[in-house]
N, C-alpha and C positions, 0 to 999 in steps of 0.2 A: 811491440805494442802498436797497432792499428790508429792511421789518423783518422778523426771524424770525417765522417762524409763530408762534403762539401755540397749543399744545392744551392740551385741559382733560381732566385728569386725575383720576380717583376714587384713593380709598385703596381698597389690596389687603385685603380682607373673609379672616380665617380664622377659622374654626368649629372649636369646639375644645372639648375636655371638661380644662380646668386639671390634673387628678392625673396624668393618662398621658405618659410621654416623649417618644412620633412627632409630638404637634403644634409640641413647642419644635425639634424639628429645623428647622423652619420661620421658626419666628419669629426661633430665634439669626441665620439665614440674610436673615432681612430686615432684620435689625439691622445686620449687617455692610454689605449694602446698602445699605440706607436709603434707598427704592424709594416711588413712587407706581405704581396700576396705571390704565394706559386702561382704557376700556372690551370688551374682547376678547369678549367673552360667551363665555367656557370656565370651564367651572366643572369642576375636578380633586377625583379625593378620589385618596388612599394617598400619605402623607408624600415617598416616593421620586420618583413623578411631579411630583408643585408642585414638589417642589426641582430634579428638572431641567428643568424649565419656565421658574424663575425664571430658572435660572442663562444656559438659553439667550436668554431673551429680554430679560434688564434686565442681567445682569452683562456690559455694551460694553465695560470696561476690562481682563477676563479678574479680577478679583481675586480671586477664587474658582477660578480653573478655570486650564485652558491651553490652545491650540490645539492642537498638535502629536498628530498620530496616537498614538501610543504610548500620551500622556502623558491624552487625553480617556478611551481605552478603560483603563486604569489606575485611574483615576478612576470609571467606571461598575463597575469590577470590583469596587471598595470597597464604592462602597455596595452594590453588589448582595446582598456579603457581611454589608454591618452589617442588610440588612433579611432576610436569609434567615437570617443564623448567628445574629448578637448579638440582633436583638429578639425573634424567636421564642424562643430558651433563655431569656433570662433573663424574658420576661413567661411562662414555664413555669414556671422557680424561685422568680418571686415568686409564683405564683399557692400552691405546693404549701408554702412555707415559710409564708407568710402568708395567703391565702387561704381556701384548701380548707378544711374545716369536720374532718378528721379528719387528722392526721401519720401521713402515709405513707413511713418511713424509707427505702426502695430509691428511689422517686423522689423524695423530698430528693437524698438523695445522686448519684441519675444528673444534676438537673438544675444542681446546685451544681458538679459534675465539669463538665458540659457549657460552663458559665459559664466556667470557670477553661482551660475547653480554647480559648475564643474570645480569651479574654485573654495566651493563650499564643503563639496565632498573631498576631496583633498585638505581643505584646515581641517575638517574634523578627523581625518585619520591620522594628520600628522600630530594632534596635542599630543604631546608627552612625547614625540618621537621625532628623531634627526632624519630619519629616512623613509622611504616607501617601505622597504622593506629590508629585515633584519638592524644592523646595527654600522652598516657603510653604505658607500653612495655605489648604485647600482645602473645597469644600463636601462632600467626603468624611471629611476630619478631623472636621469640624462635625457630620456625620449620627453618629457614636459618642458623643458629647457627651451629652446627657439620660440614656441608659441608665447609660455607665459614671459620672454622678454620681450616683448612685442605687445603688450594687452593696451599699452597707452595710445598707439598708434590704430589699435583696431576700434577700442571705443571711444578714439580720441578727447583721451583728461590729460590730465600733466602725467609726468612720470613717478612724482611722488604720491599720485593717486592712485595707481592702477593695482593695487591690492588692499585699498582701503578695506578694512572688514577683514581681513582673511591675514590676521598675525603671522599663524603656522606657514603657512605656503610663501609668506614674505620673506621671512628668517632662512627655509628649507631655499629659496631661490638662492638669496644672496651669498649663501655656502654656496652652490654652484658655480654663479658668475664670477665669485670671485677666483678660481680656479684658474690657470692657466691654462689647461686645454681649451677654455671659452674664450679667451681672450686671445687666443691665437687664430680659433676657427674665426673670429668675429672680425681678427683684421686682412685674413683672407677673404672673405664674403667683400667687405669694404674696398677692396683693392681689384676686385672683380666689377663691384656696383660702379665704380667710379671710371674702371677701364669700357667698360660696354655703356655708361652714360644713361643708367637709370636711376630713379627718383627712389630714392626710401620709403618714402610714404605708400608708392603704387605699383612700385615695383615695374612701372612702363618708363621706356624709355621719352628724354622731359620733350623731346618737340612735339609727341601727343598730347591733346587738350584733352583726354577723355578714354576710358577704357575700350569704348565701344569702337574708337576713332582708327586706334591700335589694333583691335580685333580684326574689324574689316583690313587692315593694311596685309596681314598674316593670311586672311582667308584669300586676297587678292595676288598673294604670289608675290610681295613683294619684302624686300629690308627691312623687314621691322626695328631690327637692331640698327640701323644704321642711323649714326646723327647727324647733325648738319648745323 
């Protein structure tokens, strides 16, 4: 009787800047996994591609996903929504609430509205229902995960405000975080934020007074990362 093959396996390499949400869509997704990569020589960038990459090529058990016609284009319909609706508004709302160097009240307000309209369409798909889609937590569930733990810091309320109004998406989050694949990725992010010496809130590193201050220092060819 013939022994299994044997292949040699590298670890899957992700490049990542710690403050932003699109690269823990990934990593929550590899946790759940828990995944070595061959050697493929494909190298992906935009958060939404690696995730359906991984999923078609390492997740063989479906646990993340499902066969069935309906239920795969279901699935791609999600995220398509969480990378077109939810990341664009809300990295607009954080940028204008937090960011922007001047409070511009009409877009506050448009992109705070915009947020709460994406949160809206989500409680209303989840009444009655534990998931996006079908009856498990899928790697569309996972791809809303980073942004919507994050909504208190973008429209800055408390943390027990940031789904005020939206029951559904409240309950469907806290089944996710409380998971341990998120609470692993989250104390890696943390241990990164704190080793390169940036701020949570802005994701710049703290000797910059100012997004803008930081920008110029990167466009200038110089440290940006570097603290002092």
């Amino acid at each position: 009787m013939s022994s299994p093959a044997i292949i040699s396996l590298k670890p899957i390499c992700v490049w990542l800047t710690p403050p932003g949400p699109n690269p823990w869509k990934v990593v929550v997704i590899l946790e759940e996994l828990a995944i070595e990569d061959p050697n493929t020589d494909l190298v992906l960038w935009e958060s939404g591609a690696i995730i359906q990459y991984l999923i078609e090529q390492y997740d063989v058990n479906k646990t993340l996903t499902y066969d069935g016609l309906k239920e795969k284009h279901h699935l791609n319909q999600w995220l398509q929504f969480q990378m077109s609706g939810q990341g664009p508004y809300y990295g607009v709302a954080a940028w204008f609430n937090i960011l922007h160097q001047e409070k511009v009240p009409s877009a506050i307000e448009r992109y705070n509205s915009q947020l709460k309209r994406v949160l809206g369409v989500l409680d209303g798909w989840l009444e009655g229902r534990q998931w996006l889609v079908g009856d498990k937590m899928t790697y569309a569930d996972l791809a809303f995960l980073p942004w919507n733990d994050r909504i208190d810091a973008v429209i800055l309320c408390g943390p027990e405000e940031k789904f005020d109004g939206f029951p559904n998406v409240q309950a469907w989050h806290e089944r996710m975080a409380a998971r341990p694949s998120w609470k692993r990725s989250m104390d890696i992010r943390a241990g990164l934020m704190q080793e390169q010496g940036l701020e949570n809130a802005t994701g710049r590193p703290g000797r910059f007074k100012s997004h803008q201050e930081y920008e110029a220092a990167i466009a200038a060819g110089g440290d940006a990362t570097e603290t002092v």
